[in-house]
N, C-alpha and C positions, 0 to 999 in steps of 0.2 A: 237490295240496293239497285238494281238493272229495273226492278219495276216501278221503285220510286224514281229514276231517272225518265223512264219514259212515260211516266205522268207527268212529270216536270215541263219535259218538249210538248206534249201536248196542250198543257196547260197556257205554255208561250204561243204555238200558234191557234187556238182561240183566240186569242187576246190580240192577236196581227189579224185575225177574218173578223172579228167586231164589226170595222166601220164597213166591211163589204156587206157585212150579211143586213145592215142598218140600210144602206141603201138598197138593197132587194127588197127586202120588206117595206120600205116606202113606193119603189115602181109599181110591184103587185098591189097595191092598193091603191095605186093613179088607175092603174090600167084597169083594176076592174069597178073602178069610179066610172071612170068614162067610157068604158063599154058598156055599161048599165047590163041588164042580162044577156048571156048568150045564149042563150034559147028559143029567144023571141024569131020569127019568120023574116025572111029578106026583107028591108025596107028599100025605097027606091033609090037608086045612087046618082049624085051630083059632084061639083068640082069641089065641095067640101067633103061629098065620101069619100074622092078620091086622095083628098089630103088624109081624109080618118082614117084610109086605109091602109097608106104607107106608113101614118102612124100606129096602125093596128099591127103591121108588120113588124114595124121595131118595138110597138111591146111586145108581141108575142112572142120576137125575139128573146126579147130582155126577161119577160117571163120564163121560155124554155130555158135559158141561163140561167136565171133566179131558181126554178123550181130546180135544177141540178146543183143550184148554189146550197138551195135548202135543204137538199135531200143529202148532199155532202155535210150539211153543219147539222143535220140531224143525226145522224150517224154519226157523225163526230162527236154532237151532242150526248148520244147514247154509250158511244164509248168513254166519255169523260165523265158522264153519270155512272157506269157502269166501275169506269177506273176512281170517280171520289165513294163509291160504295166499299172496292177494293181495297179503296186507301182508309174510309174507316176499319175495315173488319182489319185493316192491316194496323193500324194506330190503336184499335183494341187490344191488337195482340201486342202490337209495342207496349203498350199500357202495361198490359198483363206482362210481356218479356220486361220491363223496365221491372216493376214491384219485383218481379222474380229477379232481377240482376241486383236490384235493393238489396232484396234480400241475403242475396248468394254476394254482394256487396260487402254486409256486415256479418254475413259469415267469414267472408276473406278478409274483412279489418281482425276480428278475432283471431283467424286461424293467424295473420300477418303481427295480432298481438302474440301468439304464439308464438309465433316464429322465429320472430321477435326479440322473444326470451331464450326461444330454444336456439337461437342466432349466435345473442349471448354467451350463452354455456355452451354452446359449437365453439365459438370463441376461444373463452376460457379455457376449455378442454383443448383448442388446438395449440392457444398458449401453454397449456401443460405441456402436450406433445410435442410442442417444440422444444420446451427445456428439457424434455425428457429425451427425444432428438439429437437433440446438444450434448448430454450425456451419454446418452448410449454411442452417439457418434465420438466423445471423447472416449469410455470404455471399450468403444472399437477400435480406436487407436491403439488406446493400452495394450488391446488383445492382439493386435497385428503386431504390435514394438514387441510383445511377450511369444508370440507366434515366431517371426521372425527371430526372436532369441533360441525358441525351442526349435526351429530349422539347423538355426547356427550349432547349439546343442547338439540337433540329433547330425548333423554330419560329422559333426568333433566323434562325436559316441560311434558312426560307421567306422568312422578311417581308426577307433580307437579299436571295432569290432573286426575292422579287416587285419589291422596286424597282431591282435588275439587270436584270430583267423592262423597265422600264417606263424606266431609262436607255435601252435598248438599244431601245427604240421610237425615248424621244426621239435616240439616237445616230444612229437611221437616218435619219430626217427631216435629221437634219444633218449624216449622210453623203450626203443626196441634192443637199443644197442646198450641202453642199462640195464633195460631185462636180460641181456645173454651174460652180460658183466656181473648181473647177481646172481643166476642161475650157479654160474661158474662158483663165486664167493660162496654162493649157499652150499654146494657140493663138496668146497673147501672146509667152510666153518659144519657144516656134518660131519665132516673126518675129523676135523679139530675137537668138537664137541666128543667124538665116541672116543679118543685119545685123552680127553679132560677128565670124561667120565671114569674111564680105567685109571688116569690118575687121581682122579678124586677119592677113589673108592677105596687105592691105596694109602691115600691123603687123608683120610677120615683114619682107616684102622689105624694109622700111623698117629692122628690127633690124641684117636681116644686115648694108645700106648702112653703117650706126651702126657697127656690130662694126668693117667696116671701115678706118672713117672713126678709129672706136677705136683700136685695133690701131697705124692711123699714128700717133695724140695721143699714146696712148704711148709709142712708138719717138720723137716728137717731144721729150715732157716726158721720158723717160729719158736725152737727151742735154742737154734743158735743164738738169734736174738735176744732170748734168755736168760742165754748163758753171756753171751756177749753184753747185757747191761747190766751183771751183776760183778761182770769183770769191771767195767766202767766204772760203778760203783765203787769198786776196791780201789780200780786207779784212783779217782778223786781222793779217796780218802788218803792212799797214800799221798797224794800230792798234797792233800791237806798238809798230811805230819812233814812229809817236804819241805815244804812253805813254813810250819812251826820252827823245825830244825835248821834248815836255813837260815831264820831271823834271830835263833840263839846263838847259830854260830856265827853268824853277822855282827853281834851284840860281842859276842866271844872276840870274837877276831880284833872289836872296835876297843875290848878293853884290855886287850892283849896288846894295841897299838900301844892306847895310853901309857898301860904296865912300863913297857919297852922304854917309852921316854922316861918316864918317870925312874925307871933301872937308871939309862943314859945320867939323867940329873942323880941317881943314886950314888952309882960309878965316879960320877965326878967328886961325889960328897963322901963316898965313903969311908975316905981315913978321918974322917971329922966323926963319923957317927956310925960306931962300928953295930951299935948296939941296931941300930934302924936296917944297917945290913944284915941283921941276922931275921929279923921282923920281914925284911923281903924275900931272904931266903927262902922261908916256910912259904909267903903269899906265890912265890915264885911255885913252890912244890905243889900246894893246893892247884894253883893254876895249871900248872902241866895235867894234872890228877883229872881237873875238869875236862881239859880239852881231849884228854886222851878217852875218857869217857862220850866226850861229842862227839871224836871222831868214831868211834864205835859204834854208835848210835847211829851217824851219816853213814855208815857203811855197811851197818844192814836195812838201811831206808833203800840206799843206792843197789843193794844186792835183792831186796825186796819190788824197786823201781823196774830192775833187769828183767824179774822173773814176768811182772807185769806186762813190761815192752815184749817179752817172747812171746806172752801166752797173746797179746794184741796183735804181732804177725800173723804166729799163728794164724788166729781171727780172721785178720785180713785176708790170708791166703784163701783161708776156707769160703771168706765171701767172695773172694774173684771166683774162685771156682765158682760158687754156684751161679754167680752174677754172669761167666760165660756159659753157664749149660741154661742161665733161663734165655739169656740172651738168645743162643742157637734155637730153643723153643719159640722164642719170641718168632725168629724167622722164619721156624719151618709151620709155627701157625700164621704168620704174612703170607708166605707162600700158599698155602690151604686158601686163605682169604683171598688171594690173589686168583685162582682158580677157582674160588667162587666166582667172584665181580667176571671173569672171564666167559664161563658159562653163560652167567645173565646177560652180558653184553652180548653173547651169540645170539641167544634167545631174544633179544631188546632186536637184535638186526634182521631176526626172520619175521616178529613182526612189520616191519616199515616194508622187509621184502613181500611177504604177504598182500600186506593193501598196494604195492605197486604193482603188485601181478594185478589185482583187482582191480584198480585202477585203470591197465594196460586193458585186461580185459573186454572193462566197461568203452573205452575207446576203439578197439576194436567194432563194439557191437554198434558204438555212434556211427563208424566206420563204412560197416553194413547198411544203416539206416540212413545217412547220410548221404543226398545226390552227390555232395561234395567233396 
């Protein structure tokens, strides 16, 4: 660009010395008109030499000027020959740099079709990125709102861990002072235990004796029962015949009523019908006959009933009895059973005391481990 500029100014002052250098080149051609040769020997001088020679003055002047005129527009000449020689190899090369920017031109229209596209799908993809953007900037929210929850969380869970903290102080203090409180229990329910055990021991020989003693009550009361429903047996029966005897004598009694009226109206009728009093006489005798026969009959039902009712106290006695000796069994095996369950409840309590020593233990060893 700087050397096409200063061709440019050169170009322009050519073009301003034109009409100088046009009149030089016409003086120099007056003057060496009318000098004809310089070479030629002195001619003789007159008042027209003397005019040629003021004239020969101012051209030689105008010559010396001219020839510095032309020796400057030669050179100047030679440089602007020199600079359009310059300016072609240089417009060659523009030539050549233009084809080559052509070309490198429609390279950059393609690479710019490229780009283009690839502009496009930049695009696109930054549209994606931005909706993805959008989301991930809403699921970052999510995650700060759920962050922020799990802060809220984990302080609830400190302050929930510091006074698990400070239970677990007070727990220890009162696993210490429960441990001397079971120690103590445990030392107790060991003497209770070796006292259970001596009465257990005596409580077992004492069962077996019982089982025994058992064993016979039963074979005892299974024959009672025996004998007790064969008694039963005979009562019913007798209460059957009871119940027969009863309803003859019921029937007795009821025609004994009748008879009686029937006498009554006899009584009244008798001097009319002596013959009919003698007919009730006899029915009169039969009657007695019967009844004294029923009541003989009710009075060994009733002396038969007695024997019954004895032998059923009896009975009964002998069931209390036994019903109070199983009962006392019953108790003294509650009692046994009762020192059982008390045993195992000892035993049920050194396990829990057990895993609290272990427990205690294990706290201890946190204890140690623990800066805390």
């Amino acid at each position: 660009m700087d050397y096409t500029n200063a061709l440019g100014h050169g170009l322009a002052r050519l073009l301003l010395q034109l009409p100088l250098l046009y009149t030089i080149i016409a003086a120099t051609g007056v003057y060496c008109f009318a000098d004809g040769d310089p070479e030629e020997p002195n001619a003789p001088a007159g008042p027209e030499d003397d005019q040629t020679v003021e004239d020969t003055e101012d051209q030689d002047i105008e010559c010396v000027t001219a020839q510095t005129a032309y020796s400057i527009l030669q050179a100047e000449n030679d440089e602007l020959k020199n600079a359009l020689i310059q300016k072609e190899i240089y417009m060659a090369e523009a030539e050549e740099k233009e084809q080559k920017a052509m070309k490198y031109i429609a390279t950059l229209e393609a690479k710019k079709l490229e780009l283009s596209s690839q502009a496009k799908a930049l695009r696109e993809t930054v549209q994606e990125m931005g909706n993805l953007l959008i989301k991930e900037d809403l699921e970052n929210d999510k995650l700060l709102t759920e962050c922020e929850r799990e802060r809220e969380a984990q302080n609830v869970l400190q302050a929930e861990n510091d006074k698990l903290k400070n239970t677990l102080i007070e727990n220890r203090e009162l696993l210490q002072v429960s441990m001397a409180e079971a120690e103590k229990k445990q030392q107790n329910a060991m003497e209770s235990i070796a006292q259970l055990e001596s009465e257990n021991s005596t409580l077992a020989y004492q069962v077996k004796t019982l089982q025994a003693t058992v064993q016979e009550m039963g074979s005892l009361l299974s024959e009672a029962n025996i004998d007790n429903g064969k008694l039963l047996n005979e009562c019913d029966e007798a209460r059957e015949l009871q119940n027969l005897l009863q309803v003859e004598n019921d029937m007795l009694k009821k025609a004994l009523i009748e008879k009686e009226e029937l006498l009554k109206e006899f009584e009244l009728e008798r001097v009319a019908e002596k013959d009919e009093m003698k007919t009730l006489e006899n029915n009169e005798e039969l009657q007695k006959v019967c009844l004294m026969e029923s009541k003989g009959k009710n009075k060994k039902a009733v002396e038969f009933i007695a024997q019954l009712g004895a032998k059923k106290s009896h009975l009964t006695n002998q069931l209390q009895t036994l019903q109070e000796t199983m009962q006392d069994l019953c108790s003294l095996i509650y009692n046994a059973n009762i020192d059982d369950l008390l045993t195992k409840e000892c035993k049920r309590e050194q396990k829990p005391h057990s895993k609290l020593q272990e427990s205690f233990q294990d706290l201890q060893k946190g204890n140690e481990t623990d800066p805390e």
